[in-house]
N, C-alpha and C positions, 0 to 999 in steps of 0.2 A: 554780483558775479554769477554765473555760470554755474551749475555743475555738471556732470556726465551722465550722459543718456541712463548708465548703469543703475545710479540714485535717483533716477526719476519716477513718480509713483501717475501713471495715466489716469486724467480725471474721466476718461470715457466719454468717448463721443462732445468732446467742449467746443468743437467747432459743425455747421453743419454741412452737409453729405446730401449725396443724392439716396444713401443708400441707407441713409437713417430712417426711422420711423419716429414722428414727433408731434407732439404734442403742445397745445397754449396753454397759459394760464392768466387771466388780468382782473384788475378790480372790478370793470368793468362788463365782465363776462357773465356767462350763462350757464349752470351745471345741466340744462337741457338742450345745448346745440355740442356739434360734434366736436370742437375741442380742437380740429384739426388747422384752426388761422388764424394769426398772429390780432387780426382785427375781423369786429365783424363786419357780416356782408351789409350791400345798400340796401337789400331789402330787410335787413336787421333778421333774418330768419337761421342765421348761424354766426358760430365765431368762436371765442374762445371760453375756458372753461373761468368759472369763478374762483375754484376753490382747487385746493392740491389733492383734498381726498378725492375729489372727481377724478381729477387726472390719474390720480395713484389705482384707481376703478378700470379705467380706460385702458391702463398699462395692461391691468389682467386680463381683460376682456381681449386683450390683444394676444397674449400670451397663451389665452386657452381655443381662440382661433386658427393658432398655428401649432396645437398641439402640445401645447405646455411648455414651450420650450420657444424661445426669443427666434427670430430667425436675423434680426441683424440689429445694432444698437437702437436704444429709444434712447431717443430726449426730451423730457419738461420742461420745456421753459417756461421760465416764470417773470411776464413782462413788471415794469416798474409800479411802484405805488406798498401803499403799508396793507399786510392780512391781519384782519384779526381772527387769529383762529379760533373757532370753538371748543373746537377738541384738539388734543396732538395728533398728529400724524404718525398713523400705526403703520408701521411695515415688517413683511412676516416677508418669511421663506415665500413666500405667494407670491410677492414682487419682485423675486431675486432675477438679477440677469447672471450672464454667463462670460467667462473670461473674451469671449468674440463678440458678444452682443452686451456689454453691460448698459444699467437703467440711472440717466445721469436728471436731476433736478436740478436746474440749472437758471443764474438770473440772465435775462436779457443781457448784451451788450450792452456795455456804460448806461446801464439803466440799475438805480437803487433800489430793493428788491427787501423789504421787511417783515419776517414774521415775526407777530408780536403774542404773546400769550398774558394779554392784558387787556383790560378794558377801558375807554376814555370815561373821565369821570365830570355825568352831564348837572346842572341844577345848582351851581355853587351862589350861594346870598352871602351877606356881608350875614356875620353873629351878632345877635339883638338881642338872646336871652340874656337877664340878669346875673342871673346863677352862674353862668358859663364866661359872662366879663366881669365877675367878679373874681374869679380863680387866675384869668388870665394876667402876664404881667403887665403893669401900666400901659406899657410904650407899646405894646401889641393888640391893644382891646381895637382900636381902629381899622387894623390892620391884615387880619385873621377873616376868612371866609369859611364859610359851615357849609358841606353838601349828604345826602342820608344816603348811604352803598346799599339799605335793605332796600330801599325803594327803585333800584337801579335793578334788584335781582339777584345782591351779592349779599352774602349770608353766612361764608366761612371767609372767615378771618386770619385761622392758623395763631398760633402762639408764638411771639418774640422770643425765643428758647435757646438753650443749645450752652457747650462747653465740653470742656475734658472730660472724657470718661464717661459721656451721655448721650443716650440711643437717639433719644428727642433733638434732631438739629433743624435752624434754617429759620428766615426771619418772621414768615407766614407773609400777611400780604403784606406790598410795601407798594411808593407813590414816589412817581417818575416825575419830570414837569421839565420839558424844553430838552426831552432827551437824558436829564439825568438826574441820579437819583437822590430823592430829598431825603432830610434828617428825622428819623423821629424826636422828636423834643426830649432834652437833656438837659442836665449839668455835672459839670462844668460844658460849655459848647465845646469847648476843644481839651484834648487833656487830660486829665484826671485829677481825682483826688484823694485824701492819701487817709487809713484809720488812722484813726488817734490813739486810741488804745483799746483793750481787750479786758472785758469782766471776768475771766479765770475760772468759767464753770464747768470748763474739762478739759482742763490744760494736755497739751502733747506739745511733740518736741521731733524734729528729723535733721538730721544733718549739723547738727547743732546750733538750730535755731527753733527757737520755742514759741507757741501760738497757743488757739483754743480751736477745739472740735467746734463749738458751737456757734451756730452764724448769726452772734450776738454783738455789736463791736460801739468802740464811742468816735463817733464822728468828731470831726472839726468842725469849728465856725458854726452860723446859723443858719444857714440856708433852708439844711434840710427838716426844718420845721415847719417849713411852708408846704411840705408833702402829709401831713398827719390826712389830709380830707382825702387823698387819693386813692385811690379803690385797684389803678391797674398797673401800678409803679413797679417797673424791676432795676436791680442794680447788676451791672457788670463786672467785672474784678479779676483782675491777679492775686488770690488770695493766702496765697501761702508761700509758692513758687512762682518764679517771671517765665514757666512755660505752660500751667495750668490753669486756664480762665475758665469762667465759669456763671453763669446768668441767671440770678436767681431772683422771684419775685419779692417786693418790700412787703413783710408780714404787717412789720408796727412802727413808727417813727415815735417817739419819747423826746420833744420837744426840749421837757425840761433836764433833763439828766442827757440830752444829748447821743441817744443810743439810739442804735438802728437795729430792725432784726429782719431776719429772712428769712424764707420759707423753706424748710426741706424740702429735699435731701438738700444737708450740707455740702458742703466740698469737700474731696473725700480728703485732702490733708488738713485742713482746717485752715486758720486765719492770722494772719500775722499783722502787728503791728509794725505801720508805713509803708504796708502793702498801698496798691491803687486802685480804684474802680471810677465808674460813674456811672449816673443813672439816669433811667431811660425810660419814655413811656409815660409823660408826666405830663397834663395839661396845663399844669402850672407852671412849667419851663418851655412851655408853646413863646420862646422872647425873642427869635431871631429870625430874619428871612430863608427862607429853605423849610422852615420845622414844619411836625407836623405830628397831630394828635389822632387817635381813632379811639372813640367810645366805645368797644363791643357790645355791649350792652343793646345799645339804642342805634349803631353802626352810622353813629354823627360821625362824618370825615371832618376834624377843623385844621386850617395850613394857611400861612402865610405865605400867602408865593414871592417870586425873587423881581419879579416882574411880572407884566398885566397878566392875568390868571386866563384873558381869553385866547391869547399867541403863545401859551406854554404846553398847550394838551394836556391836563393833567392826567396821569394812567393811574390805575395798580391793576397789580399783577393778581392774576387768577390762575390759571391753566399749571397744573403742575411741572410738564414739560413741554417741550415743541416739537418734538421729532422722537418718535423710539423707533428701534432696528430689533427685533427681534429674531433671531434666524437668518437675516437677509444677509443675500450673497452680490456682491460685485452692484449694490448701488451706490451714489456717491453725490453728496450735497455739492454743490460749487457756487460761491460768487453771492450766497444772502445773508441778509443782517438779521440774528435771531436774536430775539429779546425781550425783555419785560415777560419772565417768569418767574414762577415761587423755586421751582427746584432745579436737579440739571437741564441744561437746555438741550442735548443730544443723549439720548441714552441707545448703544451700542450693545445685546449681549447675544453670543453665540456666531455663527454665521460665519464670512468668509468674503475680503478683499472687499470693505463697504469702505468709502473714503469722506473724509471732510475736508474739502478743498477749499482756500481763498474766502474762506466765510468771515464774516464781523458777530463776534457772539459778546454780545456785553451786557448789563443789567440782570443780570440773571441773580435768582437767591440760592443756590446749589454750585457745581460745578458747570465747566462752559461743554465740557465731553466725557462722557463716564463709558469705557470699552469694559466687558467682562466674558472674559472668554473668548473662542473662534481662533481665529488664523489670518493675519498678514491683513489690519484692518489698517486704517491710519489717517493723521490727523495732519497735514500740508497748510505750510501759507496762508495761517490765520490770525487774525487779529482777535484776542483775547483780554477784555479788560471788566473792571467791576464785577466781579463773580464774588458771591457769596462764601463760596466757598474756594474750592482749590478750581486752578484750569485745566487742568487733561487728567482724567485717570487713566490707566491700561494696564491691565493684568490678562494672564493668559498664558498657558503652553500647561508643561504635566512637571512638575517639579520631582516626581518621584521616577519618571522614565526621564527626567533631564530634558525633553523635547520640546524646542523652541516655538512661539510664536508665533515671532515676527513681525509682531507692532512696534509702527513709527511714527513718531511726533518731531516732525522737522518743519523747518523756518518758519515757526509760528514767534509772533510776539506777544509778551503775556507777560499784564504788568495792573498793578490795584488791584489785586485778589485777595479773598480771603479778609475783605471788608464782614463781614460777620462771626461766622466760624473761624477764627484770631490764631488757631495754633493747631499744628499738625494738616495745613491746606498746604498744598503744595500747589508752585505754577506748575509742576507734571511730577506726579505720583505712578510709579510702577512696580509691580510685580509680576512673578510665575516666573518665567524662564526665557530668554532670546529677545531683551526689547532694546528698542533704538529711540536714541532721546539724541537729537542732530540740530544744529544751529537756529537756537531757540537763542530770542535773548529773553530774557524774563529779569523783573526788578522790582521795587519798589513794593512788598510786601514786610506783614508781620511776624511770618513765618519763612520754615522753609521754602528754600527754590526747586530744589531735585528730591524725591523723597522715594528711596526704593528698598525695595526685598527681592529676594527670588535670587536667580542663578546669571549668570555668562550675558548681562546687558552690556552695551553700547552707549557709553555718556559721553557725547562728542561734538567738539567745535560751536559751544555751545560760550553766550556771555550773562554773567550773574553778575548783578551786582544791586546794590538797597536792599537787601532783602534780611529777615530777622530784624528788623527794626523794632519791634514791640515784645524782643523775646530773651534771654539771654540760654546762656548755656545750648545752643544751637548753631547750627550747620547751613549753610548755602545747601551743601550734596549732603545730605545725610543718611546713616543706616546703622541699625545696630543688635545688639545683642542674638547673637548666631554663630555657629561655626562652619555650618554648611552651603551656608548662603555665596556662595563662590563663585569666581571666573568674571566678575566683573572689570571693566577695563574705562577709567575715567582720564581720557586721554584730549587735549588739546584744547581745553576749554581755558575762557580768559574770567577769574573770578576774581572782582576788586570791591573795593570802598564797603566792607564789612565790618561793622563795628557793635552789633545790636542796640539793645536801649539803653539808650542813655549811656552810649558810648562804655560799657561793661562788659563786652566779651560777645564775640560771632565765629564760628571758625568757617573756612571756607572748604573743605570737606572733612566730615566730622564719620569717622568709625567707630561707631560708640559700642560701651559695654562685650570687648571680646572679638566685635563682629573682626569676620577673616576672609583671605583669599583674596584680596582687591587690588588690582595694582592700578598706581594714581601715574601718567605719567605724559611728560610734556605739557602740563597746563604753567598758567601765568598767575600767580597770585601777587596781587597789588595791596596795599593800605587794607589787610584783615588784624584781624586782632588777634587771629592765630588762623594759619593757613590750613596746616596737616593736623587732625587728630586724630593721634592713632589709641585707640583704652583699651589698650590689653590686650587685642587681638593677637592673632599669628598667620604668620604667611602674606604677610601684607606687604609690597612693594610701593616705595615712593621713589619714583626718576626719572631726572631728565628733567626735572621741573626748573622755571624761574619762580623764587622767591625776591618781592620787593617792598620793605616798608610791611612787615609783617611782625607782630609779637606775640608769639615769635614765629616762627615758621614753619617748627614742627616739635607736636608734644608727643611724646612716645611714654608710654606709663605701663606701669605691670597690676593693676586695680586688682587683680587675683590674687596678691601677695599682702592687700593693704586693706583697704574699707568694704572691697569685693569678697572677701575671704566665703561668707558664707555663700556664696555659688558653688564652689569646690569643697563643704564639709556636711553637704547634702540637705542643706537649710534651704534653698533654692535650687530646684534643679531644671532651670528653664534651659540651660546650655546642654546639660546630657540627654533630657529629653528632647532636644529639636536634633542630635546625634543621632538618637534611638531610629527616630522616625525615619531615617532617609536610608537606613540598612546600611552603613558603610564597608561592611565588610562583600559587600553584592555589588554586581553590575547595576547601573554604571556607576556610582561612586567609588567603588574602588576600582574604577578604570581611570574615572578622570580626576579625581582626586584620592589618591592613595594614603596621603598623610590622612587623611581624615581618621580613620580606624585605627590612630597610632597613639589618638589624643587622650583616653581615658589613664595610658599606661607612662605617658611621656610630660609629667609634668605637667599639668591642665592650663594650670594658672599662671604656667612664665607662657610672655607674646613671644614664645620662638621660630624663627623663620623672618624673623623682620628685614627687611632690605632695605637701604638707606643709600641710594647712586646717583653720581653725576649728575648733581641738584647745583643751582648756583643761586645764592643767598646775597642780597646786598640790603643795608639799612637796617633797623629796625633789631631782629633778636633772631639767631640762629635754632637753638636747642634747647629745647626744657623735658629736660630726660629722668623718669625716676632711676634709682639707681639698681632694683631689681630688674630694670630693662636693658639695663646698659648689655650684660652678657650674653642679652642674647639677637642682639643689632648687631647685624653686619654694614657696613659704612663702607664704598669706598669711590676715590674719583670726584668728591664731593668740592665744589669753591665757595669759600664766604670771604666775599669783599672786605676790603678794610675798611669801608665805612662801619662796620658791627662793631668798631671798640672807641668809634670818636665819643663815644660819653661814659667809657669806661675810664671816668678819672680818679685818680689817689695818691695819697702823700707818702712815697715810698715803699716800700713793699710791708704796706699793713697788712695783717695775717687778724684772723678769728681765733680765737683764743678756743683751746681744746676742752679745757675745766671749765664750768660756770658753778654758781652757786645757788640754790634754787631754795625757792622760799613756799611755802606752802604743803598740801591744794587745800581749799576752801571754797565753799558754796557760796552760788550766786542766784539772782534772779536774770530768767533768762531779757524779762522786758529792762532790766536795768543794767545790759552785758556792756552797756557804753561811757558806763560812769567810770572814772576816773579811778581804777583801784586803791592808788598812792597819792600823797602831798608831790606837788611837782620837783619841790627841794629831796623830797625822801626818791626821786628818779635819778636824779644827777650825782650820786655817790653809793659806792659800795656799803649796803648797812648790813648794823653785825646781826640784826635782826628786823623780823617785818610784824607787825602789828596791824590788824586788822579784827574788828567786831570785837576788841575784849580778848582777841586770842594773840598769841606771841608764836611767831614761827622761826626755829632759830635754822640757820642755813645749812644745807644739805648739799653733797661736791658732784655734779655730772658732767659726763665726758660724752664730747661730738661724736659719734660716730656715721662718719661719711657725711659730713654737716648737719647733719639732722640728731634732734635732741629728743628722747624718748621717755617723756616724764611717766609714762606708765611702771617704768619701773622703780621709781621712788615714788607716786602717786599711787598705781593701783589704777587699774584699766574699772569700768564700771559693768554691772552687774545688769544686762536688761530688764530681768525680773522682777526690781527692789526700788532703783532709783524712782525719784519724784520728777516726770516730764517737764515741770515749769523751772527746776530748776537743776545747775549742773556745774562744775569745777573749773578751779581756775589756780593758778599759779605762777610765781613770777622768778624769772632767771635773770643773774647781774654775769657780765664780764665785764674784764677793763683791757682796752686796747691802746698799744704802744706805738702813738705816730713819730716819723723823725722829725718830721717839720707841719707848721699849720695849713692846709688846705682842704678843700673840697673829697671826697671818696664817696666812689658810688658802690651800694650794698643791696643787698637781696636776702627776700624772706618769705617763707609759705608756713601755712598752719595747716591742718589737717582738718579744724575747725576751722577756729577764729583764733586774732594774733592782734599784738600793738607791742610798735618797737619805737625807743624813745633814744637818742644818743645824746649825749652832756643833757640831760632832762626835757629836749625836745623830742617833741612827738612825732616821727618820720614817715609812720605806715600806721595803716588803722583801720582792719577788713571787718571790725564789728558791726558796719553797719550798712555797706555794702556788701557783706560775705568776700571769702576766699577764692583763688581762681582756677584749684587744682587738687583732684586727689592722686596720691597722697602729695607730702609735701615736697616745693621743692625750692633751692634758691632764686632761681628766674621768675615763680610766682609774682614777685611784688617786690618793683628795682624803684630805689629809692638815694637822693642824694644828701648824705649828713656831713655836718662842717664838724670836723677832726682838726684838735687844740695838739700844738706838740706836746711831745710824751704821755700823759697816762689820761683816758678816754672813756668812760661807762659810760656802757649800752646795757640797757633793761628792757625786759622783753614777758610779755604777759601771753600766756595762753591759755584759752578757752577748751576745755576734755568735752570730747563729743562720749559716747556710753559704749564706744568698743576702742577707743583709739586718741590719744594723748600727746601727738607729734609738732615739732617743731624745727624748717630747717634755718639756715640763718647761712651769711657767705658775705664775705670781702670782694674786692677788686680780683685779688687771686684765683678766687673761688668763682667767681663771674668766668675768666677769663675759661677758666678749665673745661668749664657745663658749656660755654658757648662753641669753644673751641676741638672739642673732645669728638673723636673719629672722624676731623677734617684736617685734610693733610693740606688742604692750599685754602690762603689767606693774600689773596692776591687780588687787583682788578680785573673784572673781566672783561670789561672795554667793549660794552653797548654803543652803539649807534649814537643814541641820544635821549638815555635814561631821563632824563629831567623832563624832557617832552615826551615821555610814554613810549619810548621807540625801544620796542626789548631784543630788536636784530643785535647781534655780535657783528665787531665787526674783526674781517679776514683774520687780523694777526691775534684773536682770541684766545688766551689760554687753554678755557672750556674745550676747544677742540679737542688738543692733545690728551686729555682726558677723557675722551670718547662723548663728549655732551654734541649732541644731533640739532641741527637749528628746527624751532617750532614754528610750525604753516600760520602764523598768525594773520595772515590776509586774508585766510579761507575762515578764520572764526566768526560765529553771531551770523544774522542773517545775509540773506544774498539776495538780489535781483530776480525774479521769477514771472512768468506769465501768471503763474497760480501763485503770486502773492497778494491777498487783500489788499494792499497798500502799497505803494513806493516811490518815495521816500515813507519809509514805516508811520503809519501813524501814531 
């Protein structure tokens, strides 16, 4: 579709004019003829330029002819065929045009138009030395071609590097072949593989799960004994958390004791057992078509190509980027394919109205557009894939005068990102103040989709979906821990099929830690594993949304009052510090946000000001609310369909019993949190006592309050200072529950840690080894269905004391109905179109209406039609 002249960003002079001034550029050409003809002449004595720096020359020379100042548009065009550039193409304030005359680089008509910042790689033999097929695996000694890159003239290599929390990113050189990008040799080829276990030489512990500092661990299986000879082997890994990766080289491989080590700097949480990695870099896992090795040393390239080696070009990449904009005003890439380099392919900073139009940027080892700074730049109708890193950056405006921008990244497609750099890539990342993020689809990533800071953006009509695949505890839209970061508005975007790894948890826009001021409103959330996350913030609006097939659709939590506490008792003070900083008692924050300066004195830590309106929920799970949140959520207008309670089933009005009986605490080891605490027979009835190690624990009486069980006060909350990190507490709670008749009941349980709930001696729930899905706890956490015997029922229930907090909630059918149901006043259909086929139109005789819910422009979402789109139908 269409949009309005209003949203249209001019590519500058895209078509040609009598009144343009223009320039050639062809493989073909000459950086010593005038530049000024598409072909050259019959006497060959002029024609067109070879190279873009010529042209970029030619521009000036023109601009200092007419007095330093353009007198009517230029255009470069740049006929078809591949550049291999030498250098990037610099552009300063020297080549700026002006709002009447801007300077556009431009491909030919329907002509393919490549810069590459890479080199073909000449001289490949088949491999003959001994030494080198003998490392090789069997099935590949035939198969594998050797070419030397020193002898080529290439000489930096760059280092395989990068991860959380490390300055060192991006893959160094890498090898392209038939346009795309091959593997460095690994194992496992696809996948991962998981520690075995940890040698305990400086044990820690977070969240309550326990690891070692040290990047010492025992592998599975045998493989990795065939790396002892390898000199350049790194391993990659999720090593403690599934959102903290991290690349480290292989120090020593220990064959017989099956241990791996690795080189500092460790990770900075350390390493847990059943984490994943895999490793890379290894000539001895040169065993599949695509790989591919590099000696640094001796700069032997070895690779198995996928096919004939002589119809694939093999490249790698050199050139660190393709284009930088330094200063420059009102020029504008249009219509080329940039590609095959080490880091970002456009880099953008300072300047004014520079545009990236209709480009193809793929292959790159960085990001595909990195904006920092200037005013009203912006990134149009591009096709973005295989980046290294994230696809679009854009930061920009004054966060301290609140003054916008005005960068935009709209109908770009942006999808396989963040193939190297795994977490924290976004397909558009932005900050500063005043940015617009407009009908972008982006997908298929391992991180986040939208990833912003700053003030008053623009997240709109935009479709997410695959994304977070490789990560949990993460966001499609993300942003977090702030109180000032305000004015944001994420409005009409369709975000579906979020699920993270290994199907464990994605939310599809996630307000993490505090973050405030955001209102989410008229988007679609489809099949997320949790749509809305709100952690504690305040002032946040959620309305007007469809929610469908979501679990659940919106978590609201007060983290200030629970495992967050130390933000608020001056142990962290990253929230009153980023307060500090923005003067809120002074223009303009206390103009356009006045609550701001009210927050040190108003309760820090309750999310008050939360709005909850005219949302309609069907499928899946409405509410997972803590209960310090509840009072200070305003709800109203809200519909959740009556499909939210077809799997709410139970045998008569079961109730959770208010008294349990608690047994314990007692120490554990944190690598053994998954053993079995009890006999299975000792799970299935009330005992008068619990025995464990030699010790006897006779039973102790606690009481639900608000469904959540607080063993801290019969346990004793733990001491940071004293405890032993590898190992930590545990205790077990009995109730007996009174059914009237025998059947099925579905039940809900969260732990603050970790939990396992067993009903008549079976094992129901069990987040020991997957982890829990929510701080603090709550009953919707983890819904589970146990078969209830008539009349009298034990359920046992074990939980794991993290070293400031010992909670546990627990909940019946009852207790479902209340947390699901709780400040929605309508449980009705709302009478879609044709839910089943994806059609989220209402139709006329809608309840939603009466309730003031507004129909969502969903035809205008994801991309549209364009002359300045790279592609269409999208590639």
């Amino acid at each position: 579709m269409q949009i309005s002249s209003k949203h249209r960003y001019p590519a500058g002079g895209v078509s040609r004019t009598n009144t343009s001034a223009e320039f050639f550029v062809s493989t073909d050409g000459n950086d010593g003829w005038s530049g000024r003809r598409p072909r050259h002449s019959r006497a060959g004595s002029d024609g067109p330029f070879a190279t873009l720096a010529r042209a970029r020359d030619a521009v000036r020379e023109l601009k200092q002819r007419q007095g330093g100042r353009l007198a009517s548009p230029v255009t470069v065009w740049v006929l078809g065929g591949c550049y291999h550039l030498e250098q990037p193409l610099a552009l300063t304030a020297e080549d700026s045009g002006t709002a009447e005359a801007p300077v556009v680089y431009r491909a030919w008509p329907g002509a393919e138009v490549r810069l590459i910042g890479g080199r073909q790689v000449q001289g490949f033999a088949r491999v003959s030395d001994p030494a080198v097929l003998g490392r090789l695996d069997r099935k590949a000694r035939n198969r594998v071609w050797q070419a030397n890159l020193r002898d080529m003239g290439i000489g930096d290599f760059g280092q395989p590097c990068g991860g959380f929390g490390l300055k060192e990113q991006g893959p160094g050189i890498e090898l392209f072949f038939g346009d795309r990008r091959m593997q460095v040799a690994r194992w496992p080829n696809e996948g991962f593989a998981r520690i075995g276990g940890l040698l305990g030489l400086d044990p820690v512990s977070a969240h309550g799960l326990g690891g070692d500092k040290v990047g010492k661990f025992i592998y599975e299986g045998d493989r990795p004994g065939r790396w002892a000879g390898e000199k350049e082997g790194w391993v990659h890994g999720y090593w403690f958390f599934d959102w903290a990766d991290q690349r480290h080289r292989i120090e020593s491989v220990d064959a017989a004791n099956r241990t791996l080590a690795v080189s500092p700097p460790y990770h900075i949480y350390g390493y847990r057992k059943g984490q994943w990695f895999y490793a890379y870099n290894l000539l001895s896992e040169l065993d599949a078509p695509g790989e591919w090795f590099l000696d640094r040393a001796s700069g032997m390239l070895y690779f198995w190509p996928p096919s004939a080696i002589r119809g694939g070009r093999p490249t790698v990449s050199v050139l660190p980027s393709l284009v930088t904009m330094d200063g420059a005003a009102f020029v504008t890439l249009a219509g080329l394919t940039l590609e095959v380099v080490r880091g970002d392919a456009v880099t953008v900073g300072g300047g004014d109205h520079c545009r990236i139009v209709g480009c193809t940027i793929r292959n790159v080892g960085g990001v595909a557009v990195n904006i920092a700074g200037g005013r009203e730049h912006a990134v149009i109708g591009c096709d973005i894939t295989e980046t290294g890193g994230g696809g679009i950056i854009m930061s920009g405006g004054d966060r301290l005068k609140l003054k916008p921008a005005g960068h935009v990244a709209e109908n770009n497609h942006i999808c396989r990102y963040g193939r190297w750099t795994r977490m924290y890539q976004a397909g558009i990342r932005l900050g500063g103040v005043g940015l617009r993020v407009a009908h972008n689809l982006i997908h298929d990533a391992p991180h986040i989709g939208v990833l912003f800071s700053g003030n008053e953006h623009r997240i709109e009509f935009n479709e997410i979906h695959h994304v977070c695949e490789e990560a949990n505890d993460a966001g499609a839209i993300y942003s977090g821990r702030d109180w000032t970061m305000r004015g944001t508005i994420i409005r009409h975007n369709y975000l579906h099929d979020l699920t993270g790894f290994e199907g464990r948890g994605c939310a599809g826009v996630y307000l993490d830690d505090c973050f405030s001021g955001t209102r989410i409103y008229g988007n679609v959330f489809s099949n997320a594993s949790m749509a809305v996350l709100l952690g504690g913030g305040r002032d946040n609006v959620v309305e007007n949304n469809i929610f469908s097939d979501c679990l659940p659709a919106l978590h609201v939590d007060a983290r200030g009052k629970g495992w967050a506490k130390s933000w608020f008792t001056g142990q962290d003070s990253t929230l009153f510090d980023g307060l500090k900083a923005v003067h809120p008692e002074q223009p303009p924050y206390s103009v356009r946000y006045p609550r701001l300066k009210e927050i040190p004195g108003d309760d820090p830590a309750a999310p008050k000001g939360t709005e909850i309106l005219r949302n309609i929920c069907v499928g899946g799970r409405w509410l997972a609310m803590d209960d310090h949140a509840r009072p200070h959520v305003h709800f109203d207008g809200n519909l959740v369909g009556p499909g939210m309670e077809k799997d709410l089933v139970g045998t008569g009005d079961v109730e959770i019993p208010c008294t349990w009986q608690v047994f314990g605490p007692w120490e554990i080891n944190l690598e053994n949190v998954s053993e079995p605490p009890l006999r299975t027979e000792d799970l299935s009835r009330m005992p008068p006592e619990v025995v464990v190690g030699g010790r006897t624990f006779p039973p102790r009486n606690l009481d639900l309050r608000g469904h959540v069980l607080d063993f801290e006060t019969l346990c004793g909350g733990w001491n940071p200072d004293d405890w032993r990190a590898e190992r930590c507490r545990t205790a077990m709670a009995f109730a007996e529950i009174m059914a009237e008749r025998e059947g099925d009941v579905s039940m809900g349980a969260g732990a603050d840690w970790l939990m396992r709930v067993w009903v008549n001696g079976s094992l129901e729930c069990d987040t020991t080894r997957g982890g829990n899905r929510g701080f603090p706890p709550r009953i919707t956490d983890h819904r589970f269905s146990a078969r209830l015997r008539k009349g009298r029922n034990v359920v046992a229930v074990q939980v794991v004391g993290g070293k400031s907090s010992f909670q546990l909630a627990i909940g019946g059918p009852r207790e479902f109905r209340e947390a699901q149901q709780a400040a929605t006043e309508n449980a009705v259909d709302p009478l879609f179109v044709d839910l089943a086929a994806g059609d989220f139109h209402l139709r006329d005789e809608s309840p939603a209406y009466a309730l003031g819910f507004r129909d969502i422009p969903r035809e205008r979402i994801g991309l549209y039609q364009d002359e300045r789109r790279a592609s269409w139908p999208p590639a």
